[in-house]
Backbone as CSV, one residue per row, in Angstrom:
resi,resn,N_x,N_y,N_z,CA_x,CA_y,CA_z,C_x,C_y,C_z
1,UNK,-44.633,4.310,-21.184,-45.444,4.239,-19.973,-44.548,4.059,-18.752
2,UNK,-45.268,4.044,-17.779,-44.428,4.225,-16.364,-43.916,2.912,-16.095
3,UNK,-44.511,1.955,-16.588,-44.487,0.384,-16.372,-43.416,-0.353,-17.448
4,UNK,-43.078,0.455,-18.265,-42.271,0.263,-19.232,-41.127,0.666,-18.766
5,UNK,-40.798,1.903,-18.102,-39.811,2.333,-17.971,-39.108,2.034,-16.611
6,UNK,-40.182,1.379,-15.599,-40.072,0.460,-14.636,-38.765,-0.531,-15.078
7,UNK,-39.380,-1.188,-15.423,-38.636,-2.102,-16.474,-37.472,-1.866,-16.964
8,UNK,-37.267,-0.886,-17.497,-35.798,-0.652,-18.113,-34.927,-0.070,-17.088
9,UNK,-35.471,0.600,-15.891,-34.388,1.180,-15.606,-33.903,-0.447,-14.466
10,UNK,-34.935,-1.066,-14.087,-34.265,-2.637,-13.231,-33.545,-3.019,-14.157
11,UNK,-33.746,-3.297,-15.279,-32.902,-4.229,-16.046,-31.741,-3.112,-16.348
12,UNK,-31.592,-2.279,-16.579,-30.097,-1.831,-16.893,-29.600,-1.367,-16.118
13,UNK,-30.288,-1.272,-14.631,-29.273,-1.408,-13.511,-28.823,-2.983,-13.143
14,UNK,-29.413,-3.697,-13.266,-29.341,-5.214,-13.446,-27.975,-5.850,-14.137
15,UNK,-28.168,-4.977,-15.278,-26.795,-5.395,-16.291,-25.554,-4.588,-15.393
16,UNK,-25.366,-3.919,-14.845,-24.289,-2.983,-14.183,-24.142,-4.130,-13.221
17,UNK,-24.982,-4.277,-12.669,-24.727,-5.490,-11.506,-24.244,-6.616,-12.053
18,UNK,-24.530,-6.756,-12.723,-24.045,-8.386,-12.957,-22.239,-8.126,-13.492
19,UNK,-22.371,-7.110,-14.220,-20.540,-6.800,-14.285,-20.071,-6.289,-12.810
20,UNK,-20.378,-5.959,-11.990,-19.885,-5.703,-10.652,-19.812,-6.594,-10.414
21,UNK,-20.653,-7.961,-10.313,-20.605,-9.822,-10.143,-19.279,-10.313,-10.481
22,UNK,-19.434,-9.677,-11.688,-18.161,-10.656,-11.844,-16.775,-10.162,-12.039
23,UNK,-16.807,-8.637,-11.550,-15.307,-8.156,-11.426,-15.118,-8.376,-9.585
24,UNK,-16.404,-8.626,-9.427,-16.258,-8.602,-6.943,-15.898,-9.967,-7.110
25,UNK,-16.962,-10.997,-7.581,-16.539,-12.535,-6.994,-15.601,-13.032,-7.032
26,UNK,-14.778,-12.920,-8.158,-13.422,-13.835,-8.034,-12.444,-13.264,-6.707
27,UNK,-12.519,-11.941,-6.476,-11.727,-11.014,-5.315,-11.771,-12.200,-3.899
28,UNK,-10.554,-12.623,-3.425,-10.297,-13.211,-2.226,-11.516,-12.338,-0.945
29,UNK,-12.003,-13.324,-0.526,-12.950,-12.592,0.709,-14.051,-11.947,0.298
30,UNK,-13.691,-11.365,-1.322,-15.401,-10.543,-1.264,-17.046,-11.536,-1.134
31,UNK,-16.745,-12.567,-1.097,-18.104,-13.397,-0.974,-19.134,-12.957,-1.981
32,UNK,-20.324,-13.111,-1.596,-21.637,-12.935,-1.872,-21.551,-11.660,-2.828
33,UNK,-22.428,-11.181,-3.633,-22.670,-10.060,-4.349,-23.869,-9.898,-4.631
34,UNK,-24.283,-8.903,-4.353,-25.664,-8.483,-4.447,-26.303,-8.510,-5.944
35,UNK,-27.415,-8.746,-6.004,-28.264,-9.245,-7.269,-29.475,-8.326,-7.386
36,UNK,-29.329,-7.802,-8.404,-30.972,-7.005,-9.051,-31.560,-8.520,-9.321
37,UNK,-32.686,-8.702,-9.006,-34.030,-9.315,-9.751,-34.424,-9.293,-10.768
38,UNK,-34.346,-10.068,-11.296,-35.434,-9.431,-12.792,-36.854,-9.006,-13.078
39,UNK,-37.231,-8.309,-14.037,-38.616,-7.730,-14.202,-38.851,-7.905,-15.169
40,UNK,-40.108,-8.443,-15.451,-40.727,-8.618,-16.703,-41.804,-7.979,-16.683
41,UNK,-42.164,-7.674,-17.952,-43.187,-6.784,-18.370,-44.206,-7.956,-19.367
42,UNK,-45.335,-7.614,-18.698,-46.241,-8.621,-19.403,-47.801,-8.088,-19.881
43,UNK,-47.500,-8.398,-20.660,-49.184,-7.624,-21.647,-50.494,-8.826,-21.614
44,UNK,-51.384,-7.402,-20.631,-52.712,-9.186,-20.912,-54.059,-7.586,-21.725
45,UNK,-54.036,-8.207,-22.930,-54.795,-7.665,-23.415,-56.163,-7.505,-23.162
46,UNK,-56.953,-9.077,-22.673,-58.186,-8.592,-22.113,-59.004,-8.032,-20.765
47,UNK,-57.252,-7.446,-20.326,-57.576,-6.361,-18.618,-57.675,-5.064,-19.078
48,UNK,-58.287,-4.546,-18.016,-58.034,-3.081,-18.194,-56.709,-2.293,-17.870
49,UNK,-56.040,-3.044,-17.044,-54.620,-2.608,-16.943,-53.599,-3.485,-17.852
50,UNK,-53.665,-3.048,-19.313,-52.628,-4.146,-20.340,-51.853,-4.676,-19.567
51,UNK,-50.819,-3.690,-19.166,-49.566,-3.846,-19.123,-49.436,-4.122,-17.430
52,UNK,-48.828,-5.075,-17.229,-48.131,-4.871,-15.807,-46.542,-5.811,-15.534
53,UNK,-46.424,-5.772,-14.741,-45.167,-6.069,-14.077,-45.036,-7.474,-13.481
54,UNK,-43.875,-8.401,-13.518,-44.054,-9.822,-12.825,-42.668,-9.961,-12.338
55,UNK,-42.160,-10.140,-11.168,-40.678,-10.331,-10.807,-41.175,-11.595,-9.440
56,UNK,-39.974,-11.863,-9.208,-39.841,-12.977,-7.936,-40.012,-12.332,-6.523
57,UNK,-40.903,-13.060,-5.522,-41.112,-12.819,-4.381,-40.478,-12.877,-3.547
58,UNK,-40.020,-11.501,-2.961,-39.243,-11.101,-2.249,-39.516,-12.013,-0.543
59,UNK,-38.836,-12.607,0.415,-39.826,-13.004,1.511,-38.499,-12.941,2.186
60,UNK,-38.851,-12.050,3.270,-38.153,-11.660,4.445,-38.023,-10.514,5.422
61,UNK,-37.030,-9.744,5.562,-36.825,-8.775,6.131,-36.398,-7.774,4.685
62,UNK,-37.408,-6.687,4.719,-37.106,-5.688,3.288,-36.569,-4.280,3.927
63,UNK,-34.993,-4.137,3.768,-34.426,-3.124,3.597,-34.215,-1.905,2.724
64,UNK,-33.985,-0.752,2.839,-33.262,0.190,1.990,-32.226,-0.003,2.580
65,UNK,-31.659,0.055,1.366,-29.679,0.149,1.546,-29.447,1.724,1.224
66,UNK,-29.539,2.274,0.270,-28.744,3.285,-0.322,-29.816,4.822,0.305
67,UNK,-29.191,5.851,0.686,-29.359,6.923,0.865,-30.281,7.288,-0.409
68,UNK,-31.431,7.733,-0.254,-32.660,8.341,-0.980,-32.446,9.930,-0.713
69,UNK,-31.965,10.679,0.337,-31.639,11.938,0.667,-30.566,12.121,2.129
70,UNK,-30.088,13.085,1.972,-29.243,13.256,2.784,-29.944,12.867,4.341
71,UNK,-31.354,13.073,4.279,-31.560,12.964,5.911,-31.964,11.871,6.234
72,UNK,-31.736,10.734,5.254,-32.117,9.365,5.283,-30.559,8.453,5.928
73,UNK,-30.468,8.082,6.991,-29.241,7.364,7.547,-29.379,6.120,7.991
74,UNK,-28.951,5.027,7.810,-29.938,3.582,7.426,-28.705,2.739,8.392
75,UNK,-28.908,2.916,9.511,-27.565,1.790,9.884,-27.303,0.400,9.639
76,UNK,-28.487,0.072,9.444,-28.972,-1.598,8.071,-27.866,-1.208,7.226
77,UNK,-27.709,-0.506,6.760,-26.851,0.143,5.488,-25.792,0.070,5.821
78,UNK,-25.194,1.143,6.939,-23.700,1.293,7.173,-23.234,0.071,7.914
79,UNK,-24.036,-0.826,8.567,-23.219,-2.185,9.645,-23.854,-3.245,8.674
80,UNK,-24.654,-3.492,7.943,-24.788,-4.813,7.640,-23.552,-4.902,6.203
81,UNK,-22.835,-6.296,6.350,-22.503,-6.466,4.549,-23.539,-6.085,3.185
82,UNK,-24.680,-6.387,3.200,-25.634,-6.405,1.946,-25.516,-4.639,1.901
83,UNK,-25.521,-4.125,2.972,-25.613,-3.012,3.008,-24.107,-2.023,2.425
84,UNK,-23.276,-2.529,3.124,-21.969,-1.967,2.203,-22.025,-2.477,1.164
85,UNK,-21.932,-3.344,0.797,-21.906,-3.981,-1.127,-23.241,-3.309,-1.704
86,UNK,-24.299,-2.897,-1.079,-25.022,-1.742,-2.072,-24.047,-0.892,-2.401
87,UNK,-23.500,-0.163,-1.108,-22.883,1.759,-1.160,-21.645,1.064,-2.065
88,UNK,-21.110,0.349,-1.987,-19.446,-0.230,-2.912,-19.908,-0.181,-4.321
89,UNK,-21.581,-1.173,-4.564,-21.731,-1.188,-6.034,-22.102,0.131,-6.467
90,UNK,-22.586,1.071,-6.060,-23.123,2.618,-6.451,-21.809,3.256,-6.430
91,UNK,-20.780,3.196,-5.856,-19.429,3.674,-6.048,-18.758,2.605,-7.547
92,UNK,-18.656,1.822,-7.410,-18.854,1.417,-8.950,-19.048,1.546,-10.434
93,UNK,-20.307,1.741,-9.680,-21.064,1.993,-11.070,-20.671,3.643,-11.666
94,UNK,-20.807,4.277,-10.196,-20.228,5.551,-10.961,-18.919,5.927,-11.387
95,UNK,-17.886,5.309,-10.724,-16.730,5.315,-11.298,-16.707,4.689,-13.081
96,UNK,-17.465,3.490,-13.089,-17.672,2.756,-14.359,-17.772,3.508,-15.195
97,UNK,-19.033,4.876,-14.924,-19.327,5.626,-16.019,-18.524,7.244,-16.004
98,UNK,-17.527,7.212,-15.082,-17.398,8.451,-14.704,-18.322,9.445,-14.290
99,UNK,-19.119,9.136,-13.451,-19.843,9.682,-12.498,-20.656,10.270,-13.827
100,UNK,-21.348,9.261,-14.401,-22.567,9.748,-15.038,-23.808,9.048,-14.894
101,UNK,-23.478,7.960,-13.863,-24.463,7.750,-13.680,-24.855,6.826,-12.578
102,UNK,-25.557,6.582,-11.314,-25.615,6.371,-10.348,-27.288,5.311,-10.118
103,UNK,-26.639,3.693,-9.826,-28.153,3.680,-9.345,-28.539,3.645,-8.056
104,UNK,-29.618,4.006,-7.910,-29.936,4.484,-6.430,-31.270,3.672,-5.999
105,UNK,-31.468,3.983,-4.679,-32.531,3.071,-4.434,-32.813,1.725,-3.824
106,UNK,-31.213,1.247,-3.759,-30.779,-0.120,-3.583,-31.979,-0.671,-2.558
107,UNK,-32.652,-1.579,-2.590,-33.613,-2.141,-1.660,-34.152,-3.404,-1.982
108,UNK,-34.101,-3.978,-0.799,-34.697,-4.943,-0.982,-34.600,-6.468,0.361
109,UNK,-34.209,-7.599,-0.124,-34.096,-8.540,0.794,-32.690,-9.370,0.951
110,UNK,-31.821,-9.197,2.129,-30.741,-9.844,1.588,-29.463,-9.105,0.575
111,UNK,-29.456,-10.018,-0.049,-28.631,-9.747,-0.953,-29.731,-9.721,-3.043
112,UNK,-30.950,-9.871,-2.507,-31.626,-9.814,-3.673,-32.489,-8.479,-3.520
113,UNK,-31.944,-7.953,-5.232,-32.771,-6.256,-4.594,-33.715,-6.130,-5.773
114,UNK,-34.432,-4.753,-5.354,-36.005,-4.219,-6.519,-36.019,-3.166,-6.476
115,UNK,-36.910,-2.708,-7.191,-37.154,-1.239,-7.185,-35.970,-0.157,-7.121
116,UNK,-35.488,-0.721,-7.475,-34.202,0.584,-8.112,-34.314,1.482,-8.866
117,UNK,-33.387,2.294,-8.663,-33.599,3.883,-9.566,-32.673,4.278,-10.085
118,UNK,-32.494,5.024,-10.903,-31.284,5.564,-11.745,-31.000,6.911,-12.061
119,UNK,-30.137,7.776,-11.606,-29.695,9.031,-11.869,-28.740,9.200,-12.858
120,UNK,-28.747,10.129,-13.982,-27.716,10.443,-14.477,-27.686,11.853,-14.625
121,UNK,-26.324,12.119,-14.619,-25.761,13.485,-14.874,-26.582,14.170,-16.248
122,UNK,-26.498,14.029,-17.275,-26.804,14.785,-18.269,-28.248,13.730,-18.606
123,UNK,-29.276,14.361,-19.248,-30.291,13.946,-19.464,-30.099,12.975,-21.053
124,UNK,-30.419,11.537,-20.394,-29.964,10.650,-21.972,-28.578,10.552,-22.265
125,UNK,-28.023,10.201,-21.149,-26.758,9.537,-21.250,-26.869,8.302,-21.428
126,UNK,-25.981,7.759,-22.881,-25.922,6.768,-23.324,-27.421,6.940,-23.910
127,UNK,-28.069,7.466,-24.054,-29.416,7.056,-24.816,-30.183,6.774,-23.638
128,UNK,-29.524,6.891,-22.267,-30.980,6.134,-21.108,-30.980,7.321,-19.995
129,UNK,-32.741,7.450,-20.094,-33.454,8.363,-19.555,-33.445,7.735,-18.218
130,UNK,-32.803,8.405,-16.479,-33.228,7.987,-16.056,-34.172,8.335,-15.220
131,UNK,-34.851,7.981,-13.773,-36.166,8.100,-13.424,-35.990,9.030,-11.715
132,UNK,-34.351,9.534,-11.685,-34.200,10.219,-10.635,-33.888,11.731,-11.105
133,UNK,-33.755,12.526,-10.089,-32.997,13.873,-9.972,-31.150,13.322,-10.291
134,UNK,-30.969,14.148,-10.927,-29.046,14.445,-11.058,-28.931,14.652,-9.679
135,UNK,-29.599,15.458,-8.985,-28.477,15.802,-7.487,-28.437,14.421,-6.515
136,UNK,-28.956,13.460,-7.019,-28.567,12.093,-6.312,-27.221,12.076,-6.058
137,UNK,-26.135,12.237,-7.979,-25.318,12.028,-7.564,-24.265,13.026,-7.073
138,UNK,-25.082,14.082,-7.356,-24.025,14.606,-6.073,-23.947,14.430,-4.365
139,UNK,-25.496,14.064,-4.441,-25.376,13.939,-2.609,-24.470,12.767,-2.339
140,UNK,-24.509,11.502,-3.623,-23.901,10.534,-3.438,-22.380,10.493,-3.048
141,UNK,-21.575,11.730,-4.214,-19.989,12.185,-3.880,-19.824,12.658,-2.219
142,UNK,-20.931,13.156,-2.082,-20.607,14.052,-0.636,-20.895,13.168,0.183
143,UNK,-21.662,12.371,0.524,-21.890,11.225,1.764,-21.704,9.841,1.560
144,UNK,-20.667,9.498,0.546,-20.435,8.010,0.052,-18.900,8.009,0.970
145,UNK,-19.132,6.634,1.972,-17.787,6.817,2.995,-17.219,5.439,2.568
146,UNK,-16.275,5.279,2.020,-15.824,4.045,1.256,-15.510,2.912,2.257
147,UNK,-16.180,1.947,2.153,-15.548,0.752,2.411,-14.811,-0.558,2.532
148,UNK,-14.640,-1.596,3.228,-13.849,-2.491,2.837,-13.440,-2.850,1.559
149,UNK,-15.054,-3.139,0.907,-15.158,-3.671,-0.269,-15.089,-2.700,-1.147
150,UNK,-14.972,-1.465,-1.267,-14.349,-0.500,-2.115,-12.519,-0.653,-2.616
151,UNK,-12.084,-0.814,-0.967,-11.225,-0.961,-1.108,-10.347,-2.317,-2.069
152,UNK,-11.024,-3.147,-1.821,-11.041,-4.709,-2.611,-11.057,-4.253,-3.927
153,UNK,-11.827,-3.500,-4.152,-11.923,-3.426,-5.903,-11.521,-1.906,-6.474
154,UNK,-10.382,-1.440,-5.593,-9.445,-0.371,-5.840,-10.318,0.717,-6.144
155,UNK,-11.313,1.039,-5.520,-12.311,2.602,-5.899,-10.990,3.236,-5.409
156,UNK,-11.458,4.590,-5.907,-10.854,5.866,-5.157,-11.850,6.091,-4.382
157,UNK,-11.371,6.723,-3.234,-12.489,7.501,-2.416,-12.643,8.884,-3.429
158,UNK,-14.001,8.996,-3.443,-14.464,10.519,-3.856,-14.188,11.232,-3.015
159,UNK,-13.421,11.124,-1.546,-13.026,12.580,-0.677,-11.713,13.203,-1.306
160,UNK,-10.890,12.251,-1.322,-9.207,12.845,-1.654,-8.299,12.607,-3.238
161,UNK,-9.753,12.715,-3.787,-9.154,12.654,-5.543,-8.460,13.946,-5.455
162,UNK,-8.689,15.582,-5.289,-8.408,16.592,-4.992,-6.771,16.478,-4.689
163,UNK,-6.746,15.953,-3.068,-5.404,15.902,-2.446,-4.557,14.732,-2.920
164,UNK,-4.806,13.704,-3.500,-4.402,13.174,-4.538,-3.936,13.386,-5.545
165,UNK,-4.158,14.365,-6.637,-3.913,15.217,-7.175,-2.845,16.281,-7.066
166,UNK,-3.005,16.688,-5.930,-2.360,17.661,-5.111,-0.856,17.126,-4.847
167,UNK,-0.708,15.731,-4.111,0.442,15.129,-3.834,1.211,14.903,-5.213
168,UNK,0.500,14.261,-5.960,0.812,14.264,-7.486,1.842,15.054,-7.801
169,UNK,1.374,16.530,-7.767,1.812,17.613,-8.197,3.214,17.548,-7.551
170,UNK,2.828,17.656,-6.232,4.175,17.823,-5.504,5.134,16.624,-5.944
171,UNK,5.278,15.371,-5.801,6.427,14.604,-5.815,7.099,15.138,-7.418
172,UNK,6.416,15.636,-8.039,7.006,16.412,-9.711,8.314,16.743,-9.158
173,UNK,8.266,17.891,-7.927,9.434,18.334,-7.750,10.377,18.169,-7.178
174,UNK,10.340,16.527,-6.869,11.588,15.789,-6.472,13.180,16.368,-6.389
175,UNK,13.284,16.440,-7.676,14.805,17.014,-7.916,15.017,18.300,-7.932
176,UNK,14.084,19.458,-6.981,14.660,20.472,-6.873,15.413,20.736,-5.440
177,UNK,15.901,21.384,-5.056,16.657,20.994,-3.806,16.054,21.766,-2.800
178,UNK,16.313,21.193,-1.388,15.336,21.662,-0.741,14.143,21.125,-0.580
179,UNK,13.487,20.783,-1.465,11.581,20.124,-1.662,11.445,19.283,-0.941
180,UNK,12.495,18.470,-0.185,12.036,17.938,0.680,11.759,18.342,2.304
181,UNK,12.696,19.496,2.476,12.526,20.167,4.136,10.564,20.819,3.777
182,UNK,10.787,21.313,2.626,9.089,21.999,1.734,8.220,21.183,2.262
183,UNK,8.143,20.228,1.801,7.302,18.876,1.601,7.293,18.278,3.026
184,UNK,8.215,17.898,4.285,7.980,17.789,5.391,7.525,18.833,6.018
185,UNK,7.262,19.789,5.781,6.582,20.954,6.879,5.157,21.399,6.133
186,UNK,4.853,20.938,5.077,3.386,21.482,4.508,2.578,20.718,5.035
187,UNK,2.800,19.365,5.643,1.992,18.675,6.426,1.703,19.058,7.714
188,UNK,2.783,19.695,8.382,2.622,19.997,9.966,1.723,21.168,9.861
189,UNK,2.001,22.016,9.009,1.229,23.274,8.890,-0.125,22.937,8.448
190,UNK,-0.615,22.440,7.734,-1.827,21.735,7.438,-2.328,20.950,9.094
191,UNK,-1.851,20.548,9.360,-2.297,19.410,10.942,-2.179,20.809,12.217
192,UNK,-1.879,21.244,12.551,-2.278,22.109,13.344,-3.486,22.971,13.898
193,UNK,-3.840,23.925,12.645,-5.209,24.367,13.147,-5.926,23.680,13.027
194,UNK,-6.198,22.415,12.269,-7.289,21.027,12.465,-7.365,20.890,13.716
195,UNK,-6.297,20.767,14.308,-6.191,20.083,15.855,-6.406,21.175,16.886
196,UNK,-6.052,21.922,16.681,-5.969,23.546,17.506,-7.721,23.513,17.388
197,UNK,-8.682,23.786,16.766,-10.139,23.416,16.508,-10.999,22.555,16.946
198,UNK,-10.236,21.190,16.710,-11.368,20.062,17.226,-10.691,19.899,18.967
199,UNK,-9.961,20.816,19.242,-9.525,20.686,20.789,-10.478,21.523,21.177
200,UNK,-11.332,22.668,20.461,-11.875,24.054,21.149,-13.159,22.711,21.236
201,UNK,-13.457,21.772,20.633,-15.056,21.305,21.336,-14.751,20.648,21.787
């Protein structure tokens, strides 16, 4: 049921969080860490609605943190802390699984969140169905802008794994001669028409 699966996908985004808890808190400066809620599922047999839902009352100011679609831009999100330690833990989590799986949805009060959602790449990864579209996480690679607290807990940015890669390659050829006059001018040539461009607006 829908109320069931309510349920599972809070709680096993819940469990992701709580290991993000405790690989962020000990980190000098990272402070506070954001908390899924718990959800319980409770059966009253003599309603007409068996099954329903019981979690803790949210009371305050109720945010979305995390991008729901590209045309959703939440500056709650990008300037508040609760708001970067959502986008840091969704960079996380997907690194955790190798980008198989993303929770989304982040919302809530503070630093205490609900109603979360879960994307994964292949349908029943790990055995768990989740309750979004896959192209979450791609919109997520393309508009996830890393922050402080990314940085704290050594993410890669998803922009320059590529050119990362790329540099990789190059320092290989250290000991051929020459590679270094190579290697100082592939940068200038690269930086030019960037700049030659953002001068034309």
């Amino acid at each position: 049921s829908v109320v069931t699966q309510e349920c599972y996908v809070q709680n096993t985004a819940r469990e992701y969080a709580k290991l993000y808890a405790a690989e962020a808190e000990p980190l000098e400066g990272f402070g506070e860490v954001p908390e899924i809620i718990p959800i319980f599922l409770i059966h009253r047999p003599a309603n007409n609605i068996p099954y329903a839902t019981v979690e803790e009352e949210l009371v305050g100011e109720f945010v979305k943190y995390s991008v729901k679609d590209g045309k959703e831009v939440n500056f709650l999100r990008r300037d508040s802390e609760a708001g970067q330690k959502c986008c840091t833990f969704q960079h996380w989590v997907y690194e955790k699984t190798n980008g198989n799986l993303l929770v989304t949805d982040l919302q809530g009060v503070g630093m205490k969140l609900t109603d979360v959602g879960i994307a994964t790449l292949a349908k029943g990864y790990k055995g768990f169905k989740g309750n979004c579209s896959f192209s979450f996480i791609e919109q997520f690679r393309a508009l996830h802008q890393c922050n402080e607290y990314c940085e704290m807990l050594g993410l890669k940015s998803l922009r320059t794994t590529h050119q990362k890669q790329r540099k990789a390659a190059s320092t290989k050829s250290k000991n051929l001669p020459n590679s270094s006059v190579v290697k100082k001018m592939v940068p200038k040539k690269a930086r030019e028409p960037r700049d030659f461009i953002s001068s034309e607006h």
